[in-house]
C-alpha positions, 0 to 999 in steps of 0.5 A: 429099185426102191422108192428111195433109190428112184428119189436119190436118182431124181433129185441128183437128175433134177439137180444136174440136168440144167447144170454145166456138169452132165446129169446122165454122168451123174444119175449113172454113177448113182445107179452104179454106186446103189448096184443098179447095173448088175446085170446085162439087163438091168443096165439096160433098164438103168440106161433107159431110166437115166433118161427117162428122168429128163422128163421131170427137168422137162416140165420145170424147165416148160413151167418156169420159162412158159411166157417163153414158150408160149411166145414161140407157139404164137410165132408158129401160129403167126401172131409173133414174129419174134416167136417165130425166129426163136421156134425156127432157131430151135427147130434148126438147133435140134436137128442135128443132135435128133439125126446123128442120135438116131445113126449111132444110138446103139454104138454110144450105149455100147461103149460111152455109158460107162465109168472111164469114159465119162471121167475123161468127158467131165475133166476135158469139160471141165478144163474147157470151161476154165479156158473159156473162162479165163479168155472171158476174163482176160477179155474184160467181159462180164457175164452180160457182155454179148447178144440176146436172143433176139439176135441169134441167126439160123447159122449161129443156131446151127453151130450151138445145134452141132455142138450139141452133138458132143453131149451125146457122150456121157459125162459132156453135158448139153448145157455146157456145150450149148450154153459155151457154143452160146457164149463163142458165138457172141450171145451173153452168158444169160442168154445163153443159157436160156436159150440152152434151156429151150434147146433141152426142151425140145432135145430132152423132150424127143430122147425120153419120149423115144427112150420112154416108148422103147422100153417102156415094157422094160422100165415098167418090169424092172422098176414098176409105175411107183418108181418111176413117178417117184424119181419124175416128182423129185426130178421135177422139183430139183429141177426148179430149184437148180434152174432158179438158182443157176439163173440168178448165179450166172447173172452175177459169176460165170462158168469158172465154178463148174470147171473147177467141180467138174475136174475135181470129180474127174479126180476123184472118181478116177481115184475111186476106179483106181482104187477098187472103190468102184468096179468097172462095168 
């Protein structure tokens, strides 16, 4: 991999991380536009430094939402009870995702990290989100109707957790199952996603660690250290930028914009596939 080639894969991580649209169906569909994925071991790299990416989102999103965390850490400790709720909430969020992963890790990468399968995870995502957004609207209710998370209970947590699980197929996107099991639960649309937000924290956070030390012989020998601090730096920065940005977008719009994105590059990449454009691996 060139430098270059870790850039495009961080920029499009950091982008997409925190965004409605699957960042690892995206960073692989870069590694297999740039012919990253050649070989048997190769893929195997490429997977495990699709998700080692995540690492830069992690430290924008911890830099970004820090006042946050640091209310958590202080509930742990006893000072915050507040804080307390939400670390439990969390803790009760991520099990679920953190045992199955574990149970399936191997048969997921086997059969999910490939083209046709994500295609069809970004447009059934993709028309969720539009039939969420059209009861929304149908509903009357605006992007701040709903709770914040103060209100959140261990059971409504347990639900997001569960729904979580459904990103573990690439193409899904964590954020949109855990920002729309957010929102159905009866939380605001801006709550939500920060709490979704938190989630990833702790979710991305354990995947990379683990993936990370997995293999991290093989990421060092197929990539080097350059590249990856390369695609960690620029991952890192498309990470505040597309946080803030979505931030201030959901605040004002809902969903409904990347349920339209997501159907259309289902299309599109399906036609691509069709096409002969793309190969299949």
């Amino acid at each position: 991999m060139h430098w270059w080639q870790a850039m495009i894969l961080g920029i499009v991580e950091g982008l997409t991380e925190y965004v409605p649209v699957s960042s690892a169906g995206h960073v692989l569909l870069a590694q297999f536009a740039m012919g990253l994925d050649a070989t048997r071991a190769a893929q195997q790299a490429a997977k495990a430094y699709a998700i080692f990416l995540q690492m830069g989102a992690i430290v924008a999103v911890v830099g970004l939402y820090w006042r946050r965390i640091k209310q958590m850490l202080a509930g742990l400790m006893g000072k915050d009870p507040q804080g307390r709720h939400l670390a439990q909430c969390i803790l009760v969020a991520f099990l679920p995702a953190a045992v199955l992963g574990l149970l399936i890790e191997h048969w997921m990468k086997a059969h999910l990290f490939r083209l046709w399968p994500m295609v069809g995870a970004w447009g059934v995502g993709g028309l969720v989100i539009l039939a969420v957004a059209w009861y929304r609207h149908h509903q009357g209710d605006k992007p701040t109707t709903g709770f914040d998370m103060t209100a959140l209970t261990w059971k409504m947590a347990l639900i997001i957790g569960l729904a979580q699980c459904l990103s573990m197929w690439p193409g899904t996107s964590r954020s949109l199952v855990t920002i729309i099991a957010g929102v159905l639960v009866g939380m605001s649309l801006p709550a939500a996603v920060e709490f979704s937000f938190l989630l990833g924290v702790v979710t991305l956070g354990a995947a990379s660690g683990y993936e990370g030390l997995k293999h991290r012989h093989i990421l060092l020998h197929a990539y080097g250290p350059l590249t990856m601090a390369v695609g960690f730096v620029f991952a890192w920065i498309a990470a505040v930028i597309s946080v803030k940005w979505m931030v201030a977008y959901l605040n004002r719009h809902g969903l409904a914009i990347f349920g339209y994105y997501r159907v259309a590059l289902a299309v599109a990449v399906a036609l691509l596939i069709l096409t002969g454009v793309l190969t299949l691996t």
